[in-house]
N, C-alpha and C positions, 0 to 999 in steps of 0.2 A: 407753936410751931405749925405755922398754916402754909404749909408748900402746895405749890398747883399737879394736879395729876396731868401725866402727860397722855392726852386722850387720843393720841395719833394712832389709830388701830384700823384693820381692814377686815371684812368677814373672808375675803381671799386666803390670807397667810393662815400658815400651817397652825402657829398657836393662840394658844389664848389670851385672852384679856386679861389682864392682872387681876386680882382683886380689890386694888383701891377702882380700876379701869371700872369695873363693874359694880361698883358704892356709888361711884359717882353715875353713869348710866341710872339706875334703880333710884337715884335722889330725885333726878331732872322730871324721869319719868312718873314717881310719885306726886310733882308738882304741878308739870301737866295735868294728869287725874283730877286732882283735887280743884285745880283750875278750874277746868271743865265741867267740874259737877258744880261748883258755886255756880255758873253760866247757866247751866241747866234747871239747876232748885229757881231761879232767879226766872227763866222761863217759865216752868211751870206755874210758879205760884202765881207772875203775870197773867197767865190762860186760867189758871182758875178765880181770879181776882175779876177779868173781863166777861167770862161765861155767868158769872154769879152778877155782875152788873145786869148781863144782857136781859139772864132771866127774870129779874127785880124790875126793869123795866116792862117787859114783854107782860107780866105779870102784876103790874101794879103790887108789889112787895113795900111796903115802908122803909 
């Protein structure tokens, strides 16, 4: 039983978000995050990967 939430919501009106309303918010948002940080490890390890060349060259390193 996979029904769609209906995510038609405003921060204006008086009440609140259902709780499926806000499972689903906290999912998307969880994916983003995760998203992101894969982008970011994948950055990093990039600059540490190029710095560590830069110095092996600068350095004559084997």
């Amino acid at each position: 039983m996979d029904s769609k939430v209906d995510m038609t919501y405003s921060l204006m009106w008086d009440t609140e978000p259902s709780d499926e309303q806000l499972n689903e918010i906290m999912k998307e948002v969880g994916e983003d995050v995760r998203r992101e940080h894969e982008e970011i490890r994948k950055m990093i390890t990039e600059n540490i990967h190029r710095t560590w060349m830069q110095l092996r060259r600068e350095r004559q390193i084997p």
